[in-house]
C-alpha positions as CSV (number, residue, x, y, z in Angstrom):
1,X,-22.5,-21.2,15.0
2,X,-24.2,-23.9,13.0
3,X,-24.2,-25.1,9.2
4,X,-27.8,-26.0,9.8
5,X,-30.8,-23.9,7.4
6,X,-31.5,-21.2,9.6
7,X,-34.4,-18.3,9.0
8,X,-32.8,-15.4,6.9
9,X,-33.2,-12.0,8.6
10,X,-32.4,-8.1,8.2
11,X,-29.9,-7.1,9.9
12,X,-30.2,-3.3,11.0
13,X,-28.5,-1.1,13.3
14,X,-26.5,-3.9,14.6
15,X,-29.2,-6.3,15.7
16,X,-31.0,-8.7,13.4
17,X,-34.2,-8.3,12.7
18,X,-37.5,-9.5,11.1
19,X,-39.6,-7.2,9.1
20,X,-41.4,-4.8,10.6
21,X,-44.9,-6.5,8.9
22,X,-43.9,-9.5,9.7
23,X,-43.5,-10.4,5.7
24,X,-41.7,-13.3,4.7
25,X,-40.6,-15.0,1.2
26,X,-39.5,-18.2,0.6
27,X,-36.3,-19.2,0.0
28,X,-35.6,-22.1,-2.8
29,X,-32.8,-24.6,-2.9
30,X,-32.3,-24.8,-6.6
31,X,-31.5,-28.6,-6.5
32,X,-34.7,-29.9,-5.2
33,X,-37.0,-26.8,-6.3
34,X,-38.4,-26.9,-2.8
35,X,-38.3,-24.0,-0.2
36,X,-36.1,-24.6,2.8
37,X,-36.3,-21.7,4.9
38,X,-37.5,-18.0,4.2
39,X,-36.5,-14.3,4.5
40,X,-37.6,-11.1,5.5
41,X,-39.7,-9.3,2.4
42,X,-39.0,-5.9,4.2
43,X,-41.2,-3.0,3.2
44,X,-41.1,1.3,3.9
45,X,-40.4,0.9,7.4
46,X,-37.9,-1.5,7.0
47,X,-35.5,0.4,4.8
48,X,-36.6,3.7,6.5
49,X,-35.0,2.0,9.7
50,X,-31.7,0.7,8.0
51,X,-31.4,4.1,6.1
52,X,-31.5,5.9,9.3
53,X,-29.2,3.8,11.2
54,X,-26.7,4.1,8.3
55,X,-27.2,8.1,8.7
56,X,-26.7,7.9,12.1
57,X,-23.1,5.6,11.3
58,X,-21.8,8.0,8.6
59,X,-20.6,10.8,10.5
60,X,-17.9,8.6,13.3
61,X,-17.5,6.6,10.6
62,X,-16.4,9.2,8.1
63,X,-13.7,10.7,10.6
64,X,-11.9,7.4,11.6
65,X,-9.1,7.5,10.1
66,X,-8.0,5.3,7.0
67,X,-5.8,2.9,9.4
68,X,-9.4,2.1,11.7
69,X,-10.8,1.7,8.7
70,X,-8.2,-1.1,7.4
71,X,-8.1,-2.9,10.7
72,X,-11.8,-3.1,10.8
73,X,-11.6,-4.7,6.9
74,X,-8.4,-6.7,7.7
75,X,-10.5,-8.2,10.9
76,X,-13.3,-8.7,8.7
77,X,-11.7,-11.3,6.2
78,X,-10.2,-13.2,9.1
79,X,-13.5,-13.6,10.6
80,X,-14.9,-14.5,7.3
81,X,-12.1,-16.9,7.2
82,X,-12.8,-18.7,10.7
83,X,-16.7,-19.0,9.8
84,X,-15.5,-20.1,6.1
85,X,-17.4,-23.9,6.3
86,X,-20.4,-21.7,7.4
87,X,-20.5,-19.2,5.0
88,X,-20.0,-22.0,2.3
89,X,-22.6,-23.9,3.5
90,X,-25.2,-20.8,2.8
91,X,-23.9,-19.8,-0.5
92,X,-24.1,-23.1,-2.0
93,X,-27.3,-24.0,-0.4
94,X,-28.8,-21.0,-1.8
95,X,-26.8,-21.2,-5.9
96,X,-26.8,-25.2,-5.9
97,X,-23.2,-24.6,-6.3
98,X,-20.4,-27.3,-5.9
99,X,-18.6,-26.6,-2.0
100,X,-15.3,-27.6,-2.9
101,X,-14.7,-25.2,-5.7
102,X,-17.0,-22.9,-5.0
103,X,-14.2,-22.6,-1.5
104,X,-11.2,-22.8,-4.2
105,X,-12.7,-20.6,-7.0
106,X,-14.7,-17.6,-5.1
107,X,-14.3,-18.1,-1.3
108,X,-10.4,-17.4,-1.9
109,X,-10.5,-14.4,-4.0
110,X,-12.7,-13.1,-2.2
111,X,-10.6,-12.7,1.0
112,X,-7.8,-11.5,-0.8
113,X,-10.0,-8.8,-2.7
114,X,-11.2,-7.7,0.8
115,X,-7.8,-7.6,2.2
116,X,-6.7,-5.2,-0.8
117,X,-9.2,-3.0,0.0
118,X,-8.2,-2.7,3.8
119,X,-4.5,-1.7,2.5
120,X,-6.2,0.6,-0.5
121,X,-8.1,2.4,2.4
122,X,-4.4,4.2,3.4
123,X,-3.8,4.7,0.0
124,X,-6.1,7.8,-1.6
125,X,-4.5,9.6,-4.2
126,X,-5.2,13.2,-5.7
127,X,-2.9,16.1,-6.9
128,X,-0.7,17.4,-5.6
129,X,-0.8,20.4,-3.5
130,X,0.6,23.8,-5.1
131,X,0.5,27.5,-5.8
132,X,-1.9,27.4,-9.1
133,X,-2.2,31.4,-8.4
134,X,-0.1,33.8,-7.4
135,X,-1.0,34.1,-3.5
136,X,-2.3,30.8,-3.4
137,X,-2.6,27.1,-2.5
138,X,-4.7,24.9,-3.2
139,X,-5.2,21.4,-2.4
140,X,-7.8,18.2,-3.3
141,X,-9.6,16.2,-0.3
142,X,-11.4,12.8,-1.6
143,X,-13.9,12.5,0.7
144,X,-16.4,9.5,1.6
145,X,-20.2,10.0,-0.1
146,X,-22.1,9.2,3.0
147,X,-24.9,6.4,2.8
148,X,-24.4,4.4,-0.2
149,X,-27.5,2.0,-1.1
150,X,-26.2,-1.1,-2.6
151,X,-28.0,-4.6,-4.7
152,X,-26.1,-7.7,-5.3
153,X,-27.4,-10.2,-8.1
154,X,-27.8,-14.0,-7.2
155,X,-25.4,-15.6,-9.4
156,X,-22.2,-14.3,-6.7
157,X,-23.6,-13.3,-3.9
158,X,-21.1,-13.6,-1.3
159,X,-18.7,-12.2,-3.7
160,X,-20.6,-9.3,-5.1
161,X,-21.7,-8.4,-1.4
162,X,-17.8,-8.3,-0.5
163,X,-17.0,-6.4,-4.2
164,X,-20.1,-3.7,-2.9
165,X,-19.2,-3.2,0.5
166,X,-15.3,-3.2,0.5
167,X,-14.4,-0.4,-1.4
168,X,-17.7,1.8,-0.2
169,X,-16.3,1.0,3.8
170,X,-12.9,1.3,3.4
171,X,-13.4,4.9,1.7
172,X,-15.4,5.8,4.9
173,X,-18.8,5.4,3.9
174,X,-22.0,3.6,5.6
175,X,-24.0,0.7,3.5
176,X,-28.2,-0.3,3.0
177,X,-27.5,-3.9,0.9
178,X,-30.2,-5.7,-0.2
179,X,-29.0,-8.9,-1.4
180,X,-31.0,-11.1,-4.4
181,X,-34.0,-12.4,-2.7
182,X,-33.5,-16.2,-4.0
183,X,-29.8,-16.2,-2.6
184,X,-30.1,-13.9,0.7
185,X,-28.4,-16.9,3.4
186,X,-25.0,-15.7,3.1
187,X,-24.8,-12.3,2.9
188,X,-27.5,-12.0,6.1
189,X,-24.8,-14.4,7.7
190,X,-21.7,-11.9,7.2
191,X,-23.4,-9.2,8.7
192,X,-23.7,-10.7,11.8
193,X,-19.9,-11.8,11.3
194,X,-19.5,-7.8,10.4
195,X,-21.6,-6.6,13.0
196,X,-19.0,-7.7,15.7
197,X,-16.6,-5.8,14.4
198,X,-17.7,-2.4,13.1
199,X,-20.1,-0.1,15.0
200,X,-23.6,-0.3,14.7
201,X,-25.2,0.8,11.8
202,X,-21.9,1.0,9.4
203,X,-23.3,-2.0,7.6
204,X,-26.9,-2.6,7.5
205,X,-28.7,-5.7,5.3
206,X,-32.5,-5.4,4.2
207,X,-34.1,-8.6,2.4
208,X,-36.6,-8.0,-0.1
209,X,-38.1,-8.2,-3.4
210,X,-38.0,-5.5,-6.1
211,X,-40.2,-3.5,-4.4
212,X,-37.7,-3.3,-1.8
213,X,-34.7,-2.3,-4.5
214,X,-37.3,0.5,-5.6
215,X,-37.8,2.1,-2.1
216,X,-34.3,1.6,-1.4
217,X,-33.0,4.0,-4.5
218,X,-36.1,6.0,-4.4
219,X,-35.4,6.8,-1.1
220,X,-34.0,10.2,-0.2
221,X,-30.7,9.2,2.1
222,X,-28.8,7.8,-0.5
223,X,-25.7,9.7,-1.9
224,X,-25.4,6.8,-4.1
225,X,-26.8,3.6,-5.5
226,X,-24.8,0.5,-6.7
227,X,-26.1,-2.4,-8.7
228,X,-25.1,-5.6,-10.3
229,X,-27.7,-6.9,-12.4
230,X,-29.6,-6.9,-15.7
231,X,-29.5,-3.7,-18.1
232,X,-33.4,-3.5,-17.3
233,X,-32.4,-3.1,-13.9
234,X,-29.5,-0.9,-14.3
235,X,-32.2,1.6,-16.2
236,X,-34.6,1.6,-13.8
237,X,-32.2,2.6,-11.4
238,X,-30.3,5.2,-13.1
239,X,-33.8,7.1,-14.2
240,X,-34.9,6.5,-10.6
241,X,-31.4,8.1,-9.0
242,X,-31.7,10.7,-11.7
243,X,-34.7,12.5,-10.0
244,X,-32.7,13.7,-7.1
245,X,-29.2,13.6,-8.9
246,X,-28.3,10.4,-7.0
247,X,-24.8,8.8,-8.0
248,X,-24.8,6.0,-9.8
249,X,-22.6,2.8,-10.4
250,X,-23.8,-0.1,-12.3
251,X,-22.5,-3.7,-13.5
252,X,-24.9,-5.1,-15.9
253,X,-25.2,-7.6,-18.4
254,X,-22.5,-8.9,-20.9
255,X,-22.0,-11.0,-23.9
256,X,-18.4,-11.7,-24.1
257,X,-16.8,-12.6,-27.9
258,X,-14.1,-15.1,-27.8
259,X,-12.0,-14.0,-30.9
260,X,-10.3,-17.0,-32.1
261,X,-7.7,-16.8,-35.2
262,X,-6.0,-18.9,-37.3
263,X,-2.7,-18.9,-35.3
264,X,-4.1,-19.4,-32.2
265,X,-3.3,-22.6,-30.1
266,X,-6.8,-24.6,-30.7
267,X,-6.1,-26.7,-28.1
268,X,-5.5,-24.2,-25.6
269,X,-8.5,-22.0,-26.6
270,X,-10.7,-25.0,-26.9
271,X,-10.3,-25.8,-23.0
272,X,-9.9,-22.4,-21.6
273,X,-13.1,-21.0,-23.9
274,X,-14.9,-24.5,-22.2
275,X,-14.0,-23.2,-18.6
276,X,-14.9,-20.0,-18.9
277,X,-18.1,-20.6,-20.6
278,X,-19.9,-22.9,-18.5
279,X,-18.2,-22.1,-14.9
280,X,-21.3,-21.2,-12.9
281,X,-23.2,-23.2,-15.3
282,X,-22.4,-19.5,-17.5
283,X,-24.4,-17.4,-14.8
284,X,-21.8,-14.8,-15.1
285,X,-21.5,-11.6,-17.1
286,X,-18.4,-12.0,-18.4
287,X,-19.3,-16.2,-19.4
288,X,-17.4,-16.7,-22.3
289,X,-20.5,-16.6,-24.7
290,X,-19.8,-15.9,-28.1
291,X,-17.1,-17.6,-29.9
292,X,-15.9,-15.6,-33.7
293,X,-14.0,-18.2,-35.3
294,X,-11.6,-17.5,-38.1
295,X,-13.5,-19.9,-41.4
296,X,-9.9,-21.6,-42.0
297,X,-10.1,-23.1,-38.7
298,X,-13.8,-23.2,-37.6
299,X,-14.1,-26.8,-38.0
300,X,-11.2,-27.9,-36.3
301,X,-12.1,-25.5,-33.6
302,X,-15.8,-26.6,-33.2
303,X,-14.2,-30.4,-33.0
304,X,-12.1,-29.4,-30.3
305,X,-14.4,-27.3,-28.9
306,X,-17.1,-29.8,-29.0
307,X,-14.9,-32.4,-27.3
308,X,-14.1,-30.6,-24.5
309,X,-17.6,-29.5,-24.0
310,X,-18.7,-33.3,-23.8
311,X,-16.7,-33.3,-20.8
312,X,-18.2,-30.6,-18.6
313,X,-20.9,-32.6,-16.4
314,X,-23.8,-31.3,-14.7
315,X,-25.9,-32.7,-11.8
316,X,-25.4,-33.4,-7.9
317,X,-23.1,-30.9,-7.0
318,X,-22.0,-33.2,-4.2
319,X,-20.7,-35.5,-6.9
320,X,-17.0,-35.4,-7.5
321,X,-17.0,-34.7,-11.7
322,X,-19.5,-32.2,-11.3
323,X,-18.5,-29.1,-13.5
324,X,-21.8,-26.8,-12.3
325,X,-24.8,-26.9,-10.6
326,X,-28.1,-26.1,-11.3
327,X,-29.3,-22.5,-12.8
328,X,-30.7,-20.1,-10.4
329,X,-34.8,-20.5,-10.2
330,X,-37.3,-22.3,-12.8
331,X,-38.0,-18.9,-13.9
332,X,-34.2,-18.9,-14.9
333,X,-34.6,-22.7,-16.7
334,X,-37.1,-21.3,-18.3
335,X,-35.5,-18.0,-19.7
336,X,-32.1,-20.6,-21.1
337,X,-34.5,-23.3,-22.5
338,X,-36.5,-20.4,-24.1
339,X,-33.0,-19.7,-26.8
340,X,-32.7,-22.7,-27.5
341,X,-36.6,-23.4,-28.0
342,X,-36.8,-20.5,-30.5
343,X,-33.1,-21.0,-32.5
344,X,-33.3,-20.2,-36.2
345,X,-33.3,-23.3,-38.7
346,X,-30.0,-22.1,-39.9
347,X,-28.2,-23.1,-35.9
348,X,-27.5,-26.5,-34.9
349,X,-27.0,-27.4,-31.2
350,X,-24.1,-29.9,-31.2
351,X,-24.2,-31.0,-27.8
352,X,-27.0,-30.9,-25.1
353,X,-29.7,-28.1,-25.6
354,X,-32.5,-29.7,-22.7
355,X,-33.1,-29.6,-19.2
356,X,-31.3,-32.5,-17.0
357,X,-33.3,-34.5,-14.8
358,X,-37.2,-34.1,-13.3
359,X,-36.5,-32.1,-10.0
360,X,-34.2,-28.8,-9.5
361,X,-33.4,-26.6,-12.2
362,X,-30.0,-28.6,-14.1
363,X,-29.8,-27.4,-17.7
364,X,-27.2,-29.3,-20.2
365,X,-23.7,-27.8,-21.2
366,X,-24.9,-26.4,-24.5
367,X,-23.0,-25.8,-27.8
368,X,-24.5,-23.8,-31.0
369,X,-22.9,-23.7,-34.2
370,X,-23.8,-21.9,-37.2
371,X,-25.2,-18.7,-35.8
372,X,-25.4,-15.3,-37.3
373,X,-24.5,-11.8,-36.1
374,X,-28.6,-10.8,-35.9
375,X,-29.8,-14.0,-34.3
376,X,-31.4,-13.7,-30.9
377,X,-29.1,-16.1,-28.9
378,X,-25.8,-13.9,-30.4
379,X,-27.3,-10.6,-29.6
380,X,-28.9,-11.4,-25.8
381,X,-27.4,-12.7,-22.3
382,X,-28.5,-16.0,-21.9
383,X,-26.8,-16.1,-19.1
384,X,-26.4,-20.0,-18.7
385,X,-24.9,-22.8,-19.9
386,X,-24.8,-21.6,-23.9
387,X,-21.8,-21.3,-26.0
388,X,-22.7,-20.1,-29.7
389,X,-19.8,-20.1,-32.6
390,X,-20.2,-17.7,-35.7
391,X,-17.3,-17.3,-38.2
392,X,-15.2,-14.4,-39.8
393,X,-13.1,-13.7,-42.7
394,X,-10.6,-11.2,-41.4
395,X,-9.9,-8.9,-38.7
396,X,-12.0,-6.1,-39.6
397,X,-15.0,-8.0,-39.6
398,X,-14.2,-10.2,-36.5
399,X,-13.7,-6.8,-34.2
400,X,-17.4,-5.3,-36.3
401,X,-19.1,-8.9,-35.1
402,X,-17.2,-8.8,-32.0
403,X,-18.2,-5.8,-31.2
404,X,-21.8,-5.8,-33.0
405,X,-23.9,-6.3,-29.8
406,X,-25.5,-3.8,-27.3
407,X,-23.2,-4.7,-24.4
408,X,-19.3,-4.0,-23.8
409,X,-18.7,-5.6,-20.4
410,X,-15.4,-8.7,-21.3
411,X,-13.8,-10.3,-24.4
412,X,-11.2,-12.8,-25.3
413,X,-8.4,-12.6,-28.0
414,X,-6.7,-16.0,-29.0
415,X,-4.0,-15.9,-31.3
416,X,0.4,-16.1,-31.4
417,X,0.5,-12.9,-33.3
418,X,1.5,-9.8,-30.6
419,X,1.0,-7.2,-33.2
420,X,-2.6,-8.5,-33.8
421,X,-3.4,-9.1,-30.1
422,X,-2.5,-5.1,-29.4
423,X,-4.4,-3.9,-32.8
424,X,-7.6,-6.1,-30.9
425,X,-7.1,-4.9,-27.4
426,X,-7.1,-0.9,-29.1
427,X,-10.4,-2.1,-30.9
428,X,-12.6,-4.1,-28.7
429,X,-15.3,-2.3,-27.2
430,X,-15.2,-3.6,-24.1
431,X,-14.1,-3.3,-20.6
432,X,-11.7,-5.8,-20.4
433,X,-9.8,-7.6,-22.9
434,X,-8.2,-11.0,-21.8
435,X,-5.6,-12.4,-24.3
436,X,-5.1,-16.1,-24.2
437,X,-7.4,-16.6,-21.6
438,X,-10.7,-15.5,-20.5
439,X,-12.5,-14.9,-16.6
440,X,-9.1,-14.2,-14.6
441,X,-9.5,-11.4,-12.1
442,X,-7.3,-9.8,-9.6
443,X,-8.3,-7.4,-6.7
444,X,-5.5,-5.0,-7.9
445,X,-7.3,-4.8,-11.8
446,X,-9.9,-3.0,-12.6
447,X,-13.4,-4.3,-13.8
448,X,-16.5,-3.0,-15.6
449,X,-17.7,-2.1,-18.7
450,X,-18.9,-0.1,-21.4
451,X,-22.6,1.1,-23.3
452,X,-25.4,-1.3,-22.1
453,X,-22.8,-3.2,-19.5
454,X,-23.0,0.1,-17.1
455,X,-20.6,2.3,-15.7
456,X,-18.3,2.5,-13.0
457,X,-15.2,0.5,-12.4
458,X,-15.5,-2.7,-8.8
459,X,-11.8,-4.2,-7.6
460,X,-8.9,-1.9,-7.7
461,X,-8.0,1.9,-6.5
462,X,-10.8,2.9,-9.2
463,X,-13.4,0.7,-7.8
464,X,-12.0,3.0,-4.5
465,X,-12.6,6.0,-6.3
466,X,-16.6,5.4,-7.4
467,X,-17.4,5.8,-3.7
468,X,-15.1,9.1,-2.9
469,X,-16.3,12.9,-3.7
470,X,-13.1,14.9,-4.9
471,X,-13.4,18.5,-2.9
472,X,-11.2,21.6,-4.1
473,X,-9.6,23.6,-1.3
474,X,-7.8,26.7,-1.8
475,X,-6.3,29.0,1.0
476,X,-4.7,32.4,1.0
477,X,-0.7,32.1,1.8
């Protein structure tokens, strides 16, 4: 196998495959702005062909049992762990991502996240069997769903592909993914990796645009469709499912409030809210966006805040002190710069706030102060590098701002008071709740959100769950 820029394909029924049109898209490496290779933009037939392999997969794969299963995940990982320079190589020539901690910070997680779901596979759990009537028992079986159609965003896709078709294979079902189609290299890479390990048509991989997302949940072998995206996505796909009563799970946008208080170790907040905020140059939905700053301590805070954010370095991510790469397409650089282009008079951008550099798509670790709850950078994703701070009075109105926004994916509670920290966790809208730090996730934990940030749970036994079917059976004694 190579590290070289190879031509992205499907892969379908075991083999790889070009589309049947003979359609291709480029492919951009978001450093240069220049294509380097291209991908399959797969049409009808295209998806017809991996939906019917996948149909064709679901029934032996169904009925092996949950230790084949296991094996076949557990054998997975290792051989995602041999071809680990490879697989790097694709995912950080597609995201502009830096190797070394992109290996450190995603690579390793992931591995353990696909080795929890090879031991969860042998671990269902239901009722327990009983006599609920006179006469009779009854039981529960947690079946697989059968062909689940599956989209990964660009900003993780190696790691979003693995949190997608984990938890659908080890419960026994088959998988159509269609990975972003500006970050496609790695994901048509591990199926070839997966491909020698499970039996054809188990996991399939069509390329595409979002016309190819559209046939692919509009299409009628689907049990269920899972997404990671933007809310506008995650709608069109739930009132596309909804026509034939598809299942669906969705992980959508976020706007995460970092609540800090009076008590709280600035220090400590100051650096971790840094971290988590422009990691991924803040392409991620759980970015620690929105700092709520208590008004005794907001301008310490900001200082501290500010400092650290001077730090964070952008650029070459070849270069040793570079922080983040470059944001995902000039479509993207557009969208970022756009907040910052249309900010009220009443915000100032303390640090950064342009575009870095004439070629690729580098944006500037960016710090807001003075924003209000109704302003357009606090109430949307910006998804980049964008940190905004807004300050509160008390409690009550740091959990109404906190929670004031249309999404309820992650959120961040900094203080020394325990009392406080449980009252916040109770109140916070939001899937998660981090205390003292913010963006830590572990395979066993589950994570997803609430209102606009979707529904369904990825990682842990309820991640497992979303892709079973719960079946009563009841027998005469």
């Amino acid at each position: 196998m190579t590290t070289e820029p190879r031509r992205v394909r499907n892969y379908i029924d075991g083999k790889y495959r070009d589309a049947e049109d003979g359609r291709t898209m480029e492919v951009v490496d978001p450093v240069t702005g220049r294509p380097y290779t291209t991908a399959p933009l797969s049409g009808p037939a295209d998806v017809d062909a991996a939906m019917a392999a996948a149909a064709a997969a679901f029934p032996a794969w169904r009925d092996a049992t949950p230790a084949e299963r296991q094996l076949a995940l557990l054998k997975i990982a290792d051989a995602f762990e041999a071809h680990a320079d490879e697989l790097l190589a694709a995912e950080c020539r597609d995201t502009g991502k830096p190797l070394e901690m992109t290996r450190q910070e995603e690579l390793a997680p992931v591995l353990e996240q696909l080795r929890f779901f090879a031991g969860a596979a042998r671990m269902l759990e239901g009722k327990a069997a009983g006599e609920y009537m006179a006469g009779l028992t009854s039981f529960v079986r947690r079946e697989p769903i059968g062909v689940c159609a599956q989209v990964t965003p660009w900003n993780y896709p190696f790691m979003m592909a693995v949190w997608k078709f984990a938890p659908a294979l080890a419960a026994g079902n088959t998988v159509v993914l269609k990975p972003s189609d500006t970050t496609p290299a790695s994901t048509a890479l591990i199926a070839g990796l997966m491909g020698e390990i499970l039996p054809p048509g188990v996991f399939n991989v069509v390329c595409g645009d979002r016309d190819t997302g559209r046939l692919m949940v509009e299409h009628p072998t689907p049990a269920m469709v899972s997404l990671t995206g933007s809310v506008r996505a995650g709608t069109e796909v739930a009132a596309s499912a909804s026509t034939d009563l598809k299942r669906v799970h969705l992980e959508l946008g976020g706007k995460a409030p970092c609540v800090v208080f009076e008590d709280a170790d600035l220090a400590a907040a100051a650096e971790g809210i840094r971290d988590a905020g422009f990691f991924n140059a803040g392409q991620d939905c759980t970015a620690a966006t929105r700092v709520l700053v208590h008004e005794s301590v907001h301008d310490a805070f900001v200082e501290a805040l500010t400092e650290a954010v001077r730090e964070v370095r952008t650029g070459d991510p070849t270069a040793p002190d570079c922080s983040y790469g470059p944001l995902n397409s000039a479509a993207h650089l557009e969208k970022v710069s756009g907040f910052i282009e249309r900010l009220p008079a009443h915000a100032t951008v303390v640090t950064g706030g342009h575009r870095v550099g004439d070629e690729g798509f580098f944006y500037a670790p960016t710090l807001v102060t003075g924003c209000r709850q109704d302003d357009e950078i606090v109430q949307r994703e910006v998804f980049g590098p964008v940190v905004t701070v807004q300050k509160f009075t008390d409690e009550a109105e740091a959990v109404a701002h906190a929670n004031g926004v249309e999404y309820g994916l992650a959120s961040s509670v900094w203080t020394r008071d325990h009392a406080r920290a449980m009252r916040m966790s109770k109140a916070l809208d939001f899937g998660c709740v981090w205390l003292n730090t913010h963006l830590a996730l572990v395979g066993e934990m589950p994570h997803g959100g609430f209102k606009k940030s979707g529904y369904g749970k990825d990682l842990s036994a309820y991640g497992l769950e979303d892709y079973t079917r719960v079946k009563h059976v009841m027998t005469a004694l």
